[in-house]
N, C-alpha and C positions, 0 to 999 in steps of 0.2 A: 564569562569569556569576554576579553577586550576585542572589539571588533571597529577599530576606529581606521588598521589601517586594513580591513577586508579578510585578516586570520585572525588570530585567536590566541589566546592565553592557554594555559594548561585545565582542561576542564577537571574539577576534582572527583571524586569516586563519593558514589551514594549509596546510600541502604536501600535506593528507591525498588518499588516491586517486593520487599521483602516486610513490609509492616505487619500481615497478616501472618507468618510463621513467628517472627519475634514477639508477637502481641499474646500468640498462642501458646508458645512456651515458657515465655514469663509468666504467662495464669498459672499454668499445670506447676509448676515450681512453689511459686507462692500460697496456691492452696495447697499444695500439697496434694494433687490431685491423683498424681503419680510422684514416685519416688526419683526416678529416672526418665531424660527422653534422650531419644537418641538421634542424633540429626544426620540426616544420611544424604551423601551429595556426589554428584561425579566431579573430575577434577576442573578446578576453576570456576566451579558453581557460585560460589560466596559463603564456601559453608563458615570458615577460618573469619571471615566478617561479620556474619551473623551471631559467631560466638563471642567474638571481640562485644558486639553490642549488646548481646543478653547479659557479659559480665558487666558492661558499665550501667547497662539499668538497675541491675538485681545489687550493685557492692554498696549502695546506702542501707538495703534491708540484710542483705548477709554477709557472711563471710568469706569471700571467693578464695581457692584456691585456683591456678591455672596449671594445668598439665599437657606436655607433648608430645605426641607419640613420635617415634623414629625408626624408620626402617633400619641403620645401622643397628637400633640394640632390640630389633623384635625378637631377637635369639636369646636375648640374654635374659635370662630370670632375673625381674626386679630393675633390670636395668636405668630406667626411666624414674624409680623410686629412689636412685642412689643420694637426693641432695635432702632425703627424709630417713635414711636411714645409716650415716656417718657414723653413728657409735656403735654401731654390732659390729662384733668381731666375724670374722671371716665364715666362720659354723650359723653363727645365727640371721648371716644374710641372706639366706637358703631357706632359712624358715620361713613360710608362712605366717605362721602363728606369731614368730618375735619381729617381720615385718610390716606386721598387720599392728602389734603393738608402738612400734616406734612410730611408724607414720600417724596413728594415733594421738600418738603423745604429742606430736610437734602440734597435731591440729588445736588441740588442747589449749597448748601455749598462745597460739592465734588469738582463741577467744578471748584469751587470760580472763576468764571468770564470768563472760556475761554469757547473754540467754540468746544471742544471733543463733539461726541457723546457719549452717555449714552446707556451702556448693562448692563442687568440685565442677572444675570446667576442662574437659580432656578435646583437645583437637588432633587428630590426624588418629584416633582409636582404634582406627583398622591396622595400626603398626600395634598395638600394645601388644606386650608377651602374651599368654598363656595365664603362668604368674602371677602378672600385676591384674589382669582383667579379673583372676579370681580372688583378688582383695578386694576389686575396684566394685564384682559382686556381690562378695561379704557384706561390704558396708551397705550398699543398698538395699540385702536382706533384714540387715541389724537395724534401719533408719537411722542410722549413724550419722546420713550425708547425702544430701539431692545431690544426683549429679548429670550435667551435659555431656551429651559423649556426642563430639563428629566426625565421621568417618563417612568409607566410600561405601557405597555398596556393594561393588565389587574391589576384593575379595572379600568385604564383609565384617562385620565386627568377630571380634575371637567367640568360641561356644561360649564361655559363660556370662558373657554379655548377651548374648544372642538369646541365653537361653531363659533368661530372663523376660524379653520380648513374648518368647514364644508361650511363658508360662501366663502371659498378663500381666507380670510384676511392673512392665517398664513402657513408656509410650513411643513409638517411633513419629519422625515428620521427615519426610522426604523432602527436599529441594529439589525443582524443576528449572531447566533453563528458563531465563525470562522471555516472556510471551511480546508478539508483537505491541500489544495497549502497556506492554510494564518497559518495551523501550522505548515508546516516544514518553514515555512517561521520565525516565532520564537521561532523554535527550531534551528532555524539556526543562531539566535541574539541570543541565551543561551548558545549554546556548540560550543567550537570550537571543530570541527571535522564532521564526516559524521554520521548519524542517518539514518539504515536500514530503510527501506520503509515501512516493516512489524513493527515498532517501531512506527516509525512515525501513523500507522492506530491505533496499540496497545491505544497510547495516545490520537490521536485524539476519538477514541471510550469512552475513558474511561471519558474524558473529557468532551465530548459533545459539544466541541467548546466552551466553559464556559472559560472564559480567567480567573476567582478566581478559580474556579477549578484547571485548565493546571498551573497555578504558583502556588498552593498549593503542586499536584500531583510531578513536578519537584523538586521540594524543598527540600520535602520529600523523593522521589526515589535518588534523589544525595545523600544526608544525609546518608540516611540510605544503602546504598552502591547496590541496587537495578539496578541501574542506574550506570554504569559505563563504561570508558576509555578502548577499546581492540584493540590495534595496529592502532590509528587515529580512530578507529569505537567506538561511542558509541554505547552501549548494555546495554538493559532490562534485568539480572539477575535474573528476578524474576518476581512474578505480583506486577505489582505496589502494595505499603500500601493502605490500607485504614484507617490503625491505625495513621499514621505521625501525629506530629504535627501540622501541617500546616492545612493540611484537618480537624483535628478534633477542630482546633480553628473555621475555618470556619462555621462549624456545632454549633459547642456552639455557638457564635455569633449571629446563625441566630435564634436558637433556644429560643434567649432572647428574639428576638425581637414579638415571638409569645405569641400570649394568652394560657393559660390554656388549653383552648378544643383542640386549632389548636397544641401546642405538643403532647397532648395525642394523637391525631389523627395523626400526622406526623410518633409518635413510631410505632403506629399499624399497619401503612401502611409500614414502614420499615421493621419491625417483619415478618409481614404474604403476602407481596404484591410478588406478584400481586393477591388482593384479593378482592371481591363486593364489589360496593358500598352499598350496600343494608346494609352489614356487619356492614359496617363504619358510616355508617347513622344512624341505631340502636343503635349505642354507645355513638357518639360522637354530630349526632344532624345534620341535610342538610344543616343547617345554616352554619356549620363550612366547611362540605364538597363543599359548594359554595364557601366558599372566601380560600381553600386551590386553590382551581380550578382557581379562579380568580387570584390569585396572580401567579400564576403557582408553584407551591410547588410540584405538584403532578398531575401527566397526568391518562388521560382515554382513555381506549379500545373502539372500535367503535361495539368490539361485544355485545349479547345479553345473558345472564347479562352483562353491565358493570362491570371491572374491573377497580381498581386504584395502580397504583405504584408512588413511588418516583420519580422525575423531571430527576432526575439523579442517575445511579447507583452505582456510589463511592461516591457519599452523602449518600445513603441510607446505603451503607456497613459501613460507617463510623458511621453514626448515630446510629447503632445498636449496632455498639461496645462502646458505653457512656452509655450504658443500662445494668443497674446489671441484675445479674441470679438469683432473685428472685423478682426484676421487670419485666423483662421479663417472668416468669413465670403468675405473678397475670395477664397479658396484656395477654398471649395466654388461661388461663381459658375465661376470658370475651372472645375472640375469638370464642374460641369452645361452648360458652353458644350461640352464637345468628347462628354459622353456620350450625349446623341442621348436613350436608353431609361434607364430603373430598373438596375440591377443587377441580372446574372443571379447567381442561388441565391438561397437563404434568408439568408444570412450577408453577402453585400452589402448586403442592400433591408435587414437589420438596421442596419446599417453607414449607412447612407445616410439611413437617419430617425432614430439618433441622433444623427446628426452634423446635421441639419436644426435639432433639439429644441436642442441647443445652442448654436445660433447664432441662435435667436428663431425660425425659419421655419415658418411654419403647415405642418401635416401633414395628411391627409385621415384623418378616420379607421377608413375600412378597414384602410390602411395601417396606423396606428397599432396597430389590433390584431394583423395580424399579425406583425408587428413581437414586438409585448410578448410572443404566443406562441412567438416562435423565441428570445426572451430565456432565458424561462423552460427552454426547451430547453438553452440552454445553462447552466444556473444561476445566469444575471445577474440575482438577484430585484432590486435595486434598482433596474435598469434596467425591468425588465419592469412595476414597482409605475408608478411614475411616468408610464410610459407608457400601460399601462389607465387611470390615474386621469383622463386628461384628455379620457376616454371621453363623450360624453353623450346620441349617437344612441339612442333608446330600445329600438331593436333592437337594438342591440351592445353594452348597459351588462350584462346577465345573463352574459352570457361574461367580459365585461373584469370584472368583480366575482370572477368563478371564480378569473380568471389573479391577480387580487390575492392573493386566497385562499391559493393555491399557494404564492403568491411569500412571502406569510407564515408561509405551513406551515413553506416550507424555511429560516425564520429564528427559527422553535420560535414564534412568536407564535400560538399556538392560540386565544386570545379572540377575536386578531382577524380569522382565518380564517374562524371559526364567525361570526361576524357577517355576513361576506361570504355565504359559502354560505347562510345560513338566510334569504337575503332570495332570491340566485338561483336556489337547486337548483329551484323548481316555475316558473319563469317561464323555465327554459329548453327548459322542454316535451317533445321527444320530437328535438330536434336533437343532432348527435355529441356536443357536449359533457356531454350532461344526463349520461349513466350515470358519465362519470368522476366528474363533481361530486358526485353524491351520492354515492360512494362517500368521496372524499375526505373530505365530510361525517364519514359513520359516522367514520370515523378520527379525524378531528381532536373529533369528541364522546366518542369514547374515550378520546383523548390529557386532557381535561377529565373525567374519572372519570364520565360518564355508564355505566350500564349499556346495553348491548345491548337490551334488551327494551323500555327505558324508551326510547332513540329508538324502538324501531320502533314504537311505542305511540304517538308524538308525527309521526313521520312516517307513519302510516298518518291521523289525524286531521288532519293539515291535506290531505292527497289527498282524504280527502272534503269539507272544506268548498273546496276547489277543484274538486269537480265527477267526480271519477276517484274511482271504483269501486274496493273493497279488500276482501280475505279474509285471512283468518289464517296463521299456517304450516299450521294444519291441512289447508286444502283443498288438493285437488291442482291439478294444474298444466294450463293450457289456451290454448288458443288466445288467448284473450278477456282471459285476466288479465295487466291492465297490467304493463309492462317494473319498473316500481317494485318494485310488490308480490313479484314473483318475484327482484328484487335482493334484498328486504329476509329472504322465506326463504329464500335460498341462504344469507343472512347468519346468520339464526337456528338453518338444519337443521348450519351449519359450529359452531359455538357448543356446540350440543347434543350433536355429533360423531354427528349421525345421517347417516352414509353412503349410507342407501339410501335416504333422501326427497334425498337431495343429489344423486345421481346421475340418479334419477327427474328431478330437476329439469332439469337440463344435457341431459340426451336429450332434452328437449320443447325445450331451444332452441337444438339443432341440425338440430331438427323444421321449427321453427316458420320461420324466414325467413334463412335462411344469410347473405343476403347487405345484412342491417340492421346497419348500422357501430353500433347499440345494441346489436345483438343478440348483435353477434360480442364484443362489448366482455362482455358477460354470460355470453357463454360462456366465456371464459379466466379473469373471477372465480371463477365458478364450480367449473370444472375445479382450478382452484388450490386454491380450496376444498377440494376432494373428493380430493385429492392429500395434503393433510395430514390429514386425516378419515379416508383411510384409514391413512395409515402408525402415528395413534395408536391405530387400532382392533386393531394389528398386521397388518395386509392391507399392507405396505408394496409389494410387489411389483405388486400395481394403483394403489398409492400413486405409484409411480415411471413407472407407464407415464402416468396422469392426469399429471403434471408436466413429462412430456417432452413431453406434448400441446400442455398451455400453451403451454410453452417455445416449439414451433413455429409456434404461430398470433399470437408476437409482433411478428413482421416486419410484419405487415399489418395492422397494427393501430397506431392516429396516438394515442401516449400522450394528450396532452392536458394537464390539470391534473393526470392522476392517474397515481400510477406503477408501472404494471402488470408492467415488467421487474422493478422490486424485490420485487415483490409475488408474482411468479411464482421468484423465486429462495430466497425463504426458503424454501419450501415445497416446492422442488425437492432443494434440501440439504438440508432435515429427511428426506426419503425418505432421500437416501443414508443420513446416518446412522444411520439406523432398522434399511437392511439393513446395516449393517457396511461401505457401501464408503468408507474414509474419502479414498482416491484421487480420488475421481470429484467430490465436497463438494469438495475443495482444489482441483478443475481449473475446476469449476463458479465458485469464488471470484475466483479467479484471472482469469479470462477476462471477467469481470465488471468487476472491477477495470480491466484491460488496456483494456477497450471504453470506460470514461468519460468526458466530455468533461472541459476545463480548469477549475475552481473547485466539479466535482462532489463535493465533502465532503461533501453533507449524510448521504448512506448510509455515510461510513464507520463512523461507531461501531457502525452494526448488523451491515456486514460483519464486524466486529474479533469481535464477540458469535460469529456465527456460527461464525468460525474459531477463536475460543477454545473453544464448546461443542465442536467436533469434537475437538479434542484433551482434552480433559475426556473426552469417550466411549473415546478410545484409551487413557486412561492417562498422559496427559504431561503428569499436574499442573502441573511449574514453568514449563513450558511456556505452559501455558493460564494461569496465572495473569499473566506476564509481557503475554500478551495481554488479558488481559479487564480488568484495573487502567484500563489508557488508554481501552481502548474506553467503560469507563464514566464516565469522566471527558469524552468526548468527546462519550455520549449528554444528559448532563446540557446541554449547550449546543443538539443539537439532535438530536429523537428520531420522526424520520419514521414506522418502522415498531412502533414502541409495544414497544419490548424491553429499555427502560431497568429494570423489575422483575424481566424475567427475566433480565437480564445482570449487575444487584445480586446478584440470589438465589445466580448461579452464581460469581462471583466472591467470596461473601463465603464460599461450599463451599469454595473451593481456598485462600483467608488463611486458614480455621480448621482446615481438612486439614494446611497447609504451619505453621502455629502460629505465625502475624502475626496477635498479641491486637488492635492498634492499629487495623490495615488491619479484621481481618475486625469489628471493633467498630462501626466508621463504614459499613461495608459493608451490616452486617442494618439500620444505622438507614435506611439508601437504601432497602433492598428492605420495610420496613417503610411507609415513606413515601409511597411512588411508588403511581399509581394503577395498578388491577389490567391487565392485559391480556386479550389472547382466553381461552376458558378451560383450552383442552390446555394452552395456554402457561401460562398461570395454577397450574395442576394441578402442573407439570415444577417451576416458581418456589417452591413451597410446598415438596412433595418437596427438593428442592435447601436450602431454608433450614431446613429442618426438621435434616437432615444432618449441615448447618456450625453447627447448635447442640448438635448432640449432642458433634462433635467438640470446639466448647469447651468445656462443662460436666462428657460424662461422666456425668451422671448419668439415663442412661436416658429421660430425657422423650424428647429430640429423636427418637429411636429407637421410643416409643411412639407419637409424633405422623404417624410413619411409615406402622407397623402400622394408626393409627387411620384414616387417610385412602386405604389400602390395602382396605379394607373400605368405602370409599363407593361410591355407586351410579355416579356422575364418573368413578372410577377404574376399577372393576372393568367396565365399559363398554367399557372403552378397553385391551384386552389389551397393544398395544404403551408404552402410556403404565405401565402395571402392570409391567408386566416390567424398564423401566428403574430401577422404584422401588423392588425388590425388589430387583434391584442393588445400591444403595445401603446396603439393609441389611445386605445380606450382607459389604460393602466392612467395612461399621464392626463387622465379625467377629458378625453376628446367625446363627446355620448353622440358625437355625431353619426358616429363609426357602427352603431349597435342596430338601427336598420341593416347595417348592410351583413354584421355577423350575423344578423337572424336569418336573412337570406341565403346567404353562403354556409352556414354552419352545417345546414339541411341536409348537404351535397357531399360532406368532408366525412371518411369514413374516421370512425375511433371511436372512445368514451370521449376524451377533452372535449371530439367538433359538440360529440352530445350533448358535454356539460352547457359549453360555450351558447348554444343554442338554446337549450333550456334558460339560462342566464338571461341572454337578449329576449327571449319570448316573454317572460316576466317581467324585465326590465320596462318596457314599455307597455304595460299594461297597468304596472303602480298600484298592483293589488297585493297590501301590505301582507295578507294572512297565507297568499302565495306564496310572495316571496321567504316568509319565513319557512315555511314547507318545504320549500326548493333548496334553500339555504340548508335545513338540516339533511335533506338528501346526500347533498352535493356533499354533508361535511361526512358523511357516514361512507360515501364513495371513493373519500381519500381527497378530493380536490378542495383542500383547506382556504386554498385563495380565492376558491371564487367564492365558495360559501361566506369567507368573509365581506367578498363586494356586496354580497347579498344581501347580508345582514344589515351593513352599513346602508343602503338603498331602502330595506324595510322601514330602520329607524331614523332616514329621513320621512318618510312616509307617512309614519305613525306621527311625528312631531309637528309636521303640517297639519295634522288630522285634529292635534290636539290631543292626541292620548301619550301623555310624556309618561306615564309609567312603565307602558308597552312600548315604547320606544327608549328605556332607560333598560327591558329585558334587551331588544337588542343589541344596544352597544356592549350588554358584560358580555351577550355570546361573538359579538365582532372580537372584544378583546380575548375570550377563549379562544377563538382562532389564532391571533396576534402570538399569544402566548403559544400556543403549537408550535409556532409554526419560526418560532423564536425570534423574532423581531425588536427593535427595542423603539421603535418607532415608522410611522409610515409615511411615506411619500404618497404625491397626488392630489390631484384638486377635491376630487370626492369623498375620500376620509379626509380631508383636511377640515370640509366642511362637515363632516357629520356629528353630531352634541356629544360629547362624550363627561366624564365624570371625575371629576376632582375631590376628592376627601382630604380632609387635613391628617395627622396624625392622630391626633384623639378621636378626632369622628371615626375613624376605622375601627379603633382598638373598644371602641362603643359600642360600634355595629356588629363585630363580632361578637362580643363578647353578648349584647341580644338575640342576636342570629341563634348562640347556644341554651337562649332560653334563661337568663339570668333575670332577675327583676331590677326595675332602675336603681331600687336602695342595696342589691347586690352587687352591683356594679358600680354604684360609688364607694364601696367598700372595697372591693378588688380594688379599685383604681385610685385609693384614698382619695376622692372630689366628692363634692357635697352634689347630697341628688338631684338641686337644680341646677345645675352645671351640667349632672348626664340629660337631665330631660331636655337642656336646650339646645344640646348635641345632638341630640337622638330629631331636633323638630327641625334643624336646620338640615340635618341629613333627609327625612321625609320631603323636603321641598326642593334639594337637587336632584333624589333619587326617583321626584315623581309618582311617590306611595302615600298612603294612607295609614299605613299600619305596619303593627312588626312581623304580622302574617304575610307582608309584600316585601320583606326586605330580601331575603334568601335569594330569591329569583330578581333580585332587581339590584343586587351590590354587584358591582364588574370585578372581577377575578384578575 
């Protein structure tokens, strides 16, 4: 794809994802392993592709025929045979037996006399007659002819193809939608460049794994500029179309190929789905709703009533949009003539008052709202906007202002969020929505560089001239003090990272009224709160119990505008990381991920953040950096949870660790740029950029700026946020800093402080047999990086000591690490000094080939060199590697 002016060229269509069925059925063919297979696919799979490419591998070794089935002549006997059977007369094209001959004969003539075998290639099989399929069986009994047969599975191949199957005569392969790893796999044959993770689900979601879908949707989002080039990162600009060309020829096309009843019923299920079948049935006739089913057009709910929707839901948006507005009208009367009630769930009465809105029909506006709230549930902001907007009951406009809000937050427009909210957060008084709202608030006036203080300062000041009573964070906490006030110090004592007025806090309103849908909403902030308060204080391990608490009081808890799942999960991963469990952060992610509905983007960049700091804690710089580059290009478009400085900061650490002047140049101008976030976060962001400045210049400041912010009141406060920062220096070879982790490590609850502690306690004691010890502990505990430092500290150790052979084991096990942990090089003053090993090409291919036990006149033989050429290989190798013999090489060549 041409990406010069930020879109793209037309990406072309791959076989990708599908090597392992084509690999499989061109074996079974050529051995002859089976006579027949039968490739079985729902529609738009790739099966028609797959066949396409088994004929052009298999037509240099045999004889291909290509055949098509067609629903116009599934009726007709022989139909599909007619351009093989032109000279029978009228009586003998009925026959069997003389079209069983004729088609023969032509095959015949094909070979004209050699010894090819003969493949039939049948696409669309599920249409073949009756008839033809029992020729198509014949010959497969006779060996007459391998043959590919693809079809749907539903309605299925004809009986005597089937029965073939059933007897063992014949192989089936199913074709599955492609998998999320088989479409970045071609999205990776389409764009050059990187495609964020949260892009890559976006598509795959929207696609379904549908490969005419995925190169419709691509086509179209390039096109239409959706899709585009930002700094090597492709980026979703937008929701994908469903109007594009591409997609909406798709849709016509298919829609040709339907009868009468089966489009009516297709529109109605697009218009009104997810809606009964009972509905559809009444209209359209069961006949129809069986073979919509059968062919898979259109899936069903396993509840009771059934429900049916569309196959696909960018078919179905597509399809809707080919549908005039006063067709669409006359289709939703007959609707509403056979459904009696509303639609049951949330997602019909959705369905049912957009589909009203579009067709001019007045809506009520209770409806209307909840409506716009199950939009926003699902992250239709532009649904949801529009819908609030038409709001004007004066008791329902403070809510529908909120859900605008929302809908704007999740489309980065913070101006005009804070607009909304600063007119409804106090008019909506003391009802379920107030606590999200304002919290949303705070955020979206962070995301705008207000400080913390100065709202709370603005919003304690209009609570009083609205009448409500306010204290400071100083006062304590009571019965009497409004829900506000004590939102606004959970928000202040989290800020301050003062734990024990945050906790104090949370206990009074688990106290005070359990069972106020405010109250409860205040206590999961809260607790969240206190969850990351404590793991920077280093208390991670009550850090992580407060977070699991959260975590379980989310169920029962109705989000609303604001987003408490997200909110409760940073802060749930910050604990793991904090203790070292980087497992439980990636299942935590993962699961997350797994749970979100279809167009939920807006959190991926801060998941990508999160998942990139975790492996930044572990050591997998290329790793992290490969992550955190998109993520931040993806928080720039929209940045929910305020982490776009801190995911700058950390990403421009790992381009000036990894030595991208370019990347990490443009990186510090982001993290420079962007307005501040909370302050732990803030705190980690500085630390972090301070770092990846020392790593470019080298000269000492970045490394001073360290030390200097290591000595603040901020930091030194915050024993786990210290500890990680003292890391840092020690990374960039500071060993001044390792009294003091020894000190502090002691204190910090988790495995890492443990690791980190164990590390420093060794470190300066220079007891080489230790630190190997500890090195292998550490690498068996999963903390690969430091076992590395470890190792590398050994085998300086050993090589001062004089014993270069045991210090020639540690550097291969330093580079086993390297290699885990996938690096392709290391930064740092202390690997930089540590001895490591350089083998030529033939020295290696020498020493393995000894290592296997070969004698030196074997391996001048292998290697045609005469055998004083191996032996003097073999002696220059013994004196880099520090051995004596070829009993020391195994354990002494670096990997």
């Amino acid at each position: 794809m041409d990406s010069s002016n930020g879109h793209s060229s037309k990406p072309g269509r791959q076989l990708t994802g599908r090597r392992q069925p084509l690999d499989r059925i061109c074996n079974i063919i050529r051995t002859r392993t089976s006579q027949a297979v039968f490739l079985m696919a729902g529609p738009g799979i790739g099966k028609t592709a797959l066949a396409e490419a088994i004929t052009e591998r298999l037509a240099t070794d045999m004889i291909v025929v290509q055949i098509h089935g067609s629903s116009s002549l599934s009726r007709v006997p022989f139909g599909i045979l007619a351009p093989y059977t032109g000279e029978l007369t009228a009586e003998d094209s009925v026959s069997p037996v003389a079209v069983l001959r004729s088609v023969w004969s032509y095959f015949e003539k094909l070979k004209a006399g050699t010894d090819a075998p003969l493949l039939l290639v049948i696409d669309d099989a599920h249409h073949l007659d009756e008839a033809t399929a029992g020729i198509v069986a014949d010959m497969i009994s006779a060996g007459w002819a391998s043959v590919v047969a693809a079809g749907r599975p539903r309605p299925g191949l004809p009986q005597p193809l089937a029965q073939l199957w059933y007897d063992g005569l014949a192989d089936r392969v199913d074709l599955r939608p492609l998998n999320r790893e088989q479409i970045e796999e071609v999205l990776a044959h389409a764009l050059d460049g990187t495609v964020p993770a949260g892009s890559v689900d976006t598509i795959w979601s929207a696609s379904g794994g549908n490969p005419r879908i995925l190169d419709a949707l691509l086509h179209d989002a390039a096109e239409g500029g959706q899709l585009a080039k930002r700094n090597g990162i492709w980026m979703l600009l937008g929701q994908l179309p469903a109007d594009g060309v591409r997609l909406t020829n798709v849709v016509v096309k298919d829609m040709l190929r339907r009868t009468p009843g089966e489009q009516e019923a297709l529109k109605l299920i697009a218009l009104a789905g997810p809606v009964s079948r009972k509905v559809i049935e009444d209209i359209c006739g069961a006949e129809v709703v069986r073979s919509l089913l059968d062919q898979q057009m259109v899936v069903e709910s396993h509840g009771s009533p059934a429900d049916l929707r569309i196959w696909n839901a960018m078919f179905g948006d597509a399809l809707r949009l080919t549908i005039s507005v006063s067709r669409s009208l006359q289709l939703l009367e007959r609707v509403r003539e056979h459904l009696g009630t509303s639609p049951a769930g949330s997602e019909g009465r959705l369905r049912a008052v957009e589909w009203a809105l579009e067709c001019g029909v007045k809506i009520g506006e209770p409806e209307l709202l909840e409506a716009a709230g199950t939009a926003l549930a699902h992250f239709r902001s532009r649904s949801a906007r529009a819908m609030a907007a038409k709001i004007v009951d004066p008791a329902l406009v403070p809510e529908a202002h909120a859900i605008q809000a929302r809908a704007l937050y999740n489309e980065g427009d913070y101006a005009g969020a804070a607009k909304h909210l600063d007119g409804c957060w106090l008019p909506l008084g003391a009802s379920p929505a107030a606590a999200p709202a304002l919290m949303l608030r705070a955020l979206v006036h962070q995301g705008l560089g207000t400080p913390l203080a100065v709202f709370a300062a603005d919003s304690r000041e209009a609570l009083r001239s609205a009448g409500v009573e306010t204290a400071g964070p100083e006062t304590g906490a009571d019965t009497g003090t409004p829900w506000q006030e004590q939102l606004l110090r959970m928000l202040e004592f989290g800020e301050a990272g003062n734990w024990a007025a945050l906790d104090s806090e949370v206990r009074d309103l688990r106290i005070r009224n359990p069972a106020s849908v405010t109250d409860h909403a205040l206590r999961t902030v809260g607790t969240a709160l206190l969850a990351h308060t404590h793991a920077a204080a280093g208390r991670a391990v009550e850090g992580l119990d407060a977070g699991l608490l959260a975590a379980s009081e989310l169920a029962a808890l109705e989000t609303g505008v604001f987003f408490f799942n997200e909110f409760v999960l940073v802060r749930l991963v910050a604990d793991y990381l904090a203790l070292g469990d980087w497992e439980s952060a990636e299942r935590e992610l993962v699961d997350y991920v797994a749970g979100q509905p279809r167009n939920a983007a807006a959190f991926a960049g801060s998941v990508q953040v999160l998942r990139g700091y975790s492996l930044l804690r572990q050591g997998r710089i290329e790793r992290a950096y490969q992550t955190l580059l998109p993520a931040v290009e993806t928080l720039r478009l929209n940045d929910p949870l305020q982490v776009f400085r801190f995911g700058s900061a950390l990403a421009f650490y790992v381009a000036a660790r990894l030595g991208d002047a370019a990347q990490s140049s443009r990186l510090e101008l982001d993290y420079k740029d962007a307005p501040q976030g909370s302050a732990s976060q803030e705190l980690l962001a500085t630390a972090y950029a301070a770092a990846g400045s020392e790593y470019v210049a080298r000269d000492g400041k970045g490394l001073a700026s360290l030390h200097t912010l290591a000595t603040t009141p901020e930091v030194s406060a915050r024993c786990g946020t210290l500890l990680e920062l003292l890391a840092l220096c020690w990374d960039l070879g500071d060993h001044s800093v390792v009294p003091l982790v020894h000190n502090l490590a002691g204190n910090v609850q988790g495995r890492w402080a443990a690791a980190m502690h164990s590390l420093a306690e060794h470190w300066e004691s220079a007891d080489a047999d230790a630190l190997m010890e500890m090195a292998a502990r550490l690498e068996n505990e999963g903390f690969v990086n430091l076992a590395r430092e470890a190792y590398a500290r050994a085998s300086s150790v050993f090589e001062a000591a004089g014993e270069r052979r045991r210090s020639r084991q540690a550097v291969a096990l330093r580079e086993k690490c390297d290699h885990e942990l996938g690096e392709r090089f290391r930064e740092g003053q202390f690997i930089a000094a540590a001895p490591t090993v350089r083998l030529t090409r033939r020295e290696q291919d020498i020493v393995e080939l000894a290592v296997q036990g070969l004698t030196d006149r074997e391996i001048a033989q292998r290697l045609m060199v005469s055998v004083r050429t191996v032996e003097g290989h073999l002696y220059r190798t013994y004196v880099k590697l520090g051995v004596r013999s070829r009993d020391e090489l195994s354990t002494a060549l670096p990997h």
